[in-house]
C-alpha positions as CSV (number, residue, x, y, z in Angstrom):
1,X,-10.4,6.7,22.9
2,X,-8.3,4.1,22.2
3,X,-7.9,5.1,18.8
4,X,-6.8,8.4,19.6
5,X,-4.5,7.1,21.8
6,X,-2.8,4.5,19.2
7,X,-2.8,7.0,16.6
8,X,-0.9,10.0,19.2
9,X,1.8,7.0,19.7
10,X,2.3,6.6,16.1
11,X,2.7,10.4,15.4
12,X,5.0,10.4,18.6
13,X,7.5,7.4,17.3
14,X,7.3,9.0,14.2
15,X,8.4,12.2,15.1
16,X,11.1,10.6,17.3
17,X,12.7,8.6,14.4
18,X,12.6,11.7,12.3
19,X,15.1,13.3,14.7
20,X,17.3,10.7,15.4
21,X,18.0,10.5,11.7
22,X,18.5,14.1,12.0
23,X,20.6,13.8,14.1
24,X,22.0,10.5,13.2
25,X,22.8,12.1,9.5
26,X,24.5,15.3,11.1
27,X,27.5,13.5,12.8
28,X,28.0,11.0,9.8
29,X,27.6,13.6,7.1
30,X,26.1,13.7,3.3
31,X,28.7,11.3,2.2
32,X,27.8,8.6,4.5
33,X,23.9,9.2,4.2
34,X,23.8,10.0,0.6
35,X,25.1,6.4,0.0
36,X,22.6,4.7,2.6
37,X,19.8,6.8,0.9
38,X,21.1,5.7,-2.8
39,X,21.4,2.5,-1.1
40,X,17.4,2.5,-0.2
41,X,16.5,3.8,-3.5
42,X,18.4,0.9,-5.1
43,X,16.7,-1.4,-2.8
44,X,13.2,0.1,-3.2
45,X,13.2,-0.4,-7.4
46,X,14.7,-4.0,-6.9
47,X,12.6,-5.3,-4.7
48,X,9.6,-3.8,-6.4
49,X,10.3,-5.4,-10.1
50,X,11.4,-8.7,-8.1
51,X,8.8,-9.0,-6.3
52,X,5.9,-9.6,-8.6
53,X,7.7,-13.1,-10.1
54,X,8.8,-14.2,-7.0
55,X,5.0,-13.8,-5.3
56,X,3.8,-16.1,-7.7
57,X,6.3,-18.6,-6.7
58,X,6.3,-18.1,-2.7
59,X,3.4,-18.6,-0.7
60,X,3.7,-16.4,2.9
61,X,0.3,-15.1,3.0
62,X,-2.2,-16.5,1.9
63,X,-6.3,-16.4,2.3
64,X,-8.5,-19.1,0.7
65,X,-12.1,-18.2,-1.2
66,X,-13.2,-15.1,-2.4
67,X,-10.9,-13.1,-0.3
68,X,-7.9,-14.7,-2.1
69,X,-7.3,-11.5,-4.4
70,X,-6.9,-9.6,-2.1
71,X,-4.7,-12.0,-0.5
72,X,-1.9,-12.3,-3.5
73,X,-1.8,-8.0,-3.2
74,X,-1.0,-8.5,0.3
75,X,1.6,-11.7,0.0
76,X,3.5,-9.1,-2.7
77,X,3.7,-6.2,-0.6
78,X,5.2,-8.9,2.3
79,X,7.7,-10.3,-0.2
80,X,8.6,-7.1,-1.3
81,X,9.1,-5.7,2.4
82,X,11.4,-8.8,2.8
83,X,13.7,-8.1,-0.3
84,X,14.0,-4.3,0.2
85,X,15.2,-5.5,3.9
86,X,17.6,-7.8,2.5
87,X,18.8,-5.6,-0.1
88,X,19.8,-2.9,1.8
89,X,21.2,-5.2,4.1
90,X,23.8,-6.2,2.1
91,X,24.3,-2.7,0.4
92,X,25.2,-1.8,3.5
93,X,27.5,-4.2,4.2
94,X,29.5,-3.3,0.8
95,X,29.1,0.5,2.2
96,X,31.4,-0.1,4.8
97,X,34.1,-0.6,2.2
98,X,32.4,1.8,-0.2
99,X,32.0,4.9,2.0
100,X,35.8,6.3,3.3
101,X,37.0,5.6,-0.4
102,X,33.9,8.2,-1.7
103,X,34.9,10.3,1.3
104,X,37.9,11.3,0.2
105,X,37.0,12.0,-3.2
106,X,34.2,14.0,-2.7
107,X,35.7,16.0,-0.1
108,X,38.3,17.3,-2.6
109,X,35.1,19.8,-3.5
110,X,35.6,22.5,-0.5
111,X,31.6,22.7,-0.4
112,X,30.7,19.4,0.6
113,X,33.3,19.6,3.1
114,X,31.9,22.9,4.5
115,X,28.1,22.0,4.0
116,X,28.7,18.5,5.4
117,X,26.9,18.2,9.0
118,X,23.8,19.7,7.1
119,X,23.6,18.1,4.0
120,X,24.3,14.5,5.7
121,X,21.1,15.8,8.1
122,X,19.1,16.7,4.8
123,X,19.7,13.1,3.3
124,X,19.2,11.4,6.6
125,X,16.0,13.0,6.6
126,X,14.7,12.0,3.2
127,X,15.8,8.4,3.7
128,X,14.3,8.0,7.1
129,X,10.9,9.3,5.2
130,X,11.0,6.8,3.3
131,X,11.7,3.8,5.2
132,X,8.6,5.3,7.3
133,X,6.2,5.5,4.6
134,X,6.7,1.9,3.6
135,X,5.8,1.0,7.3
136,X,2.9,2.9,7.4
137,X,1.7,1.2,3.9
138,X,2.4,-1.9,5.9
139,X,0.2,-0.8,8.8
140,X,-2.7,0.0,7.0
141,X,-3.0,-3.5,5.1
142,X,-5.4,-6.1,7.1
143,X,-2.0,-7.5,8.2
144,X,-2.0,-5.4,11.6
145,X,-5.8,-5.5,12.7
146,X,-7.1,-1.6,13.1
147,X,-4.1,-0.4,11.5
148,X,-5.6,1.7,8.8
149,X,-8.4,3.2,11.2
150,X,-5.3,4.5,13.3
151,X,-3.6,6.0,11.0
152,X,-6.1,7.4,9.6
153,X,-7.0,10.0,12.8
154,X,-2.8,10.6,12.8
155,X,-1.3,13.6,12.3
156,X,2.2,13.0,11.4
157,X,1.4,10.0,9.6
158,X,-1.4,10.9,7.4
159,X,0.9,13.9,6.1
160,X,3.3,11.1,4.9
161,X,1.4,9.0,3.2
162,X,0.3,11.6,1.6
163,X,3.3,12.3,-0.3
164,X,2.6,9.2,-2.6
165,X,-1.2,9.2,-3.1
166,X,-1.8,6.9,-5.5
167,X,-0.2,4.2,-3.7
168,X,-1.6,4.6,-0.6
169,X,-5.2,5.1,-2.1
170,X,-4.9,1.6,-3.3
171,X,-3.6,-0.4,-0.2
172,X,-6.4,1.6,2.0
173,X,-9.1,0.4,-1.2
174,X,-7.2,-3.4,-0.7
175,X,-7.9,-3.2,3.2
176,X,-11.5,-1.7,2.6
177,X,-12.0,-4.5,0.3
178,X,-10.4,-7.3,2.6
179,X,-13.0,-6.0,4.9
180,X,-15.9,-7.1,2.9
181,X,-14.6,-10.2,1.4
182,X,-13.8,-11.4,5.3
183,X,-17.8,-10.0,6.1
184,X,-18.7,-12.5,3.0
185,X,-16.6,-15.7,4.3
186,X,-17.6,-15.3,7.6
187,X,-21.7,-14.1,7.3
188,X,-22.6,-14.6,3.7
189,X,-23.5,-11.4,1.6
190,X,-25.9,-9.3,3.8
191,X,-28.2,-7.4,0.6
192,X,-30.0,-5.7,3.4
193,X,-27.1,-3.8,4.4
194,X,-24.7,-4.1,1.0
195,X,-24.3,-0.5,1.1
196,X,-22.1,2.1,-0.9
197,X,-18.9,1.4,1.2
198,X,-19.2,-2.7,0.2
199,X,-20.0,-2.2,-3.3
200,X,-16.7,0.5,-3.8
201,X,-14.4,-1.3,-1.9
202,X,-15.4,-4.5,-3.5
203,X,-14.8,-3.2,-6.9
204,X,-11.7,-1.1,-6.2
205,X,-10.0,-3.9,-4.5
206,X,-10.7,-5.9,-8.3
207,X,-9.9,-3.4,-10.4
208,X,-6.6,-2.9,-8.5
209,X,-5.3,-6.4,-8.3
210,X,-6.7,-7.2,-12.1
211,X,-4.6,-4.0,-13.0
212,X,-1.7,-5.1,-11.4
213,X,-1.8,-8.5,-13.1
214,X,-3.0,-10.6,-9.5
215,X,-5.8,-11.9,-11.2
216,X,-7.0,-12.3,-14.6
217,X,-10.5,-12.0,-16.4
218,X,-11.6,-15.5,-15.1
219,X,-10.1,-15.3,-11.7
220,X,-12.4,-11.8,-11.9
221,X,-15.5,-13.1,-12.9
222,X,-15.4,-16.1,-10.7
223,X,-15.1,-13.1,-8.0
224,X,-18.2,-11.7,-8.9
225,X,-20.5,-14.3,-10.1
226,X,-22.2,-15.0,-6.9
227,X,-23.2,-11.4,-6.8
228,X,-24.0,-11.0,-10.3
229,X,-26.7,-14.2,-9.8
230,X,-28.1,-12.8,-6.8
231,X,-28.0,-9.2,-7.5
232,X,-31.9,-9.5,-7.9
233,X,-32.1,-9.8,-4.0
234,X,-30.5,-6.3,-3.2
235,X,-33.6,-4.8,-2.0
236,X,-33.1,-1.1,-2.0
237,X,-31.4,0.6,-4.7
238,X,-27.2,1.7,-4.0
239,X,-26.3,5.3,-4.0
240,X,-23.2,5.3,-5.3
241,X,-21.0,9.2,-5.9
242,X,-19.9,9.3,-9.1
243,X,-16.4,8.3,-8.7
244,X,-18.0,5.2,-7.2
245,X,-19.7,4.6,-9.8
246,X,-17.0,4.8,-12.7
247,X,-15.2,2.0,-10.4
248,X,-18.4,-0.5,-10.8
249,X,-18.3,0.7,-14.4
250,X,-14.4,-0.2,-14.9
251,X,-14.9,-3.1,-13.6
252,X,-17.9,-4.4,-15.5
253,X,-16.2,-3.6,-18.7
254,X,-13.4,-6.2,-17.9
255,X,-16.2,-8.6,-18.2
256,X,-17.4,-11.1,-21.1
257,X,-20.7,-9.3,-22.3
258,X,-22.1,-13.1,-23.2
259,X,-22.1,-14.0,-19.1
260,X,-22.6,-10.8,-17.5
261,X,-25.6,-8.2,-18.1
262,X,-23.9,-5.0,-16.9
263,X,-27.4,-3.5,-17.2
264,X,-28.7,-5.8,-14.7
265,X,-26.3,-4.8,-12.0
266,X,-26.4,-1.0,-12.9
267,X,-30.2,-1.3,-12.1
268,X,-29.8,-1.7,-8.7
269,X,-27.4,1.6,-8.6
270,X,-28.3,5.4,-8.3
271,X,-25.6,8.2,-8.8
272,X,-25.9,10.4,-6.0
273,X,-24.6,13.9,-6.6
């Protein structure tokens, strides 16, 4: 219930925002708002090339053991987050100068002026899109505990992280995987109960972070050597779709043949139609 609830007040603040940059865009008009939009796009692409260098430098969250992978993901997302802010703070700042100037030069087109209100609503509505998605991709990282299961029964929400699916596919895998890497700090590896869900968010979690240069192929098999020496414990065999299955597989292949039987793992793995 309380899920239901959370996730109805999500949709609900969404919804709200939308029209306030509705409205918010139709008295400034396209000029103003196409500016604060560029102004987010420029923000968006800055702080996500500067935020890969810089997360190796600065340290603002952090988790220690196996769950550390997951952990760098998470600390880059929160660096990027706080350089997109800062960006199009400032860009907004130089818009105040900026925007009266482009004004009056754009307006010397009859059309804009005529098509302003609805065009400056149109823009205010892309933007405000935007800035939502990249709080929802925020929500659903283990940051805000129970954030992904809520927006996950949303409405609203689930519609627009929808729009980019690849991305948002990831951070839910990084979540699933922080899920079972906390499971494994905090009660050991169960093998009883080391079921589809732990094996595919374990291995989608690595192969995201290895493919986005977090970790490397030592960091990676480091990860999984505790499994790999006591996979022989797993009692029952894993069923695994096959989409899970290519994911075990991808991430095998990163690894050095000489230390790590893949055969010996794929043993202990059915593919389920």
């Amino acid at each position: 219930m309380n899920f239901a609830l959370n996730s109805m007040a999500i949709d609900t603040v969404i919804v709200f925002i939308l029209l306030l940059m509705l409205i918010f865009g139709y008295f400034k008009g396209f000029v103003y708002r196409v500016y604060d939009l560029m102004a987010t796009v420029v923000s968006l692409l800055a702080a996500l090339y500067a935020s890969s260098p810089l997360s190796a430098i600065y340290q603002i969250y952090k988790v220690e053991g196996i769950g550390e992978i997951v952990g760098k993901t998470i600390n880059r997302f929160i660096i990027f987050i706080i350089l997109f802010i800062a960006l199009k703070i400032i860009l907004l700042i130089i818009g105040k100068f900026i925007k009266p100037i482009l004004k009056n030069i754009i307006y010397t087109i009859s059309i804009f002026e005529h098509l302003d209100h609805l065009l400056g609503a149109l823009v205010s509505l892309i933007e405000g899109t935007i800035i939502i998605y990249l709080a929802l991709i925020f929500v659903i990282t283990p940051i805000i505990p129970g954030g992904k299961e809520n927006v996950e029964k949303t409405v609203v929400a689930s519609k627009i992280l929808e729009l980019v699916p690849s991305v948002t596919e990831e951070m839910k895998a990084l979540s699933d995987g922080f899920d079972v890497f906390t499971n494994i700090i905090n009660d050991g590896i169960n093998y009883d109960s080391f079921d589809a869900r732990n094996v595919a968010a374990l291995a989608a979690s690595l192969n995201s972070a290895y493919k986005h240069g977090l970790i490397n192929q030592e960091d990676l098999e480091s990860a999984l050597i505790k499994y790999y020496d006591e996979i022989d414990r797993v009692n029952e065999p894993i069923s695994l779709n096959q989409d899970q299955y290519n994911e075990v597989v991808d991430v095998l292949s990163k690894l050095d043949s000489a230390k790590f039987d893949q055969t010996k793992i794929l043993n202990k793995i059915i593919v389920s139609e």
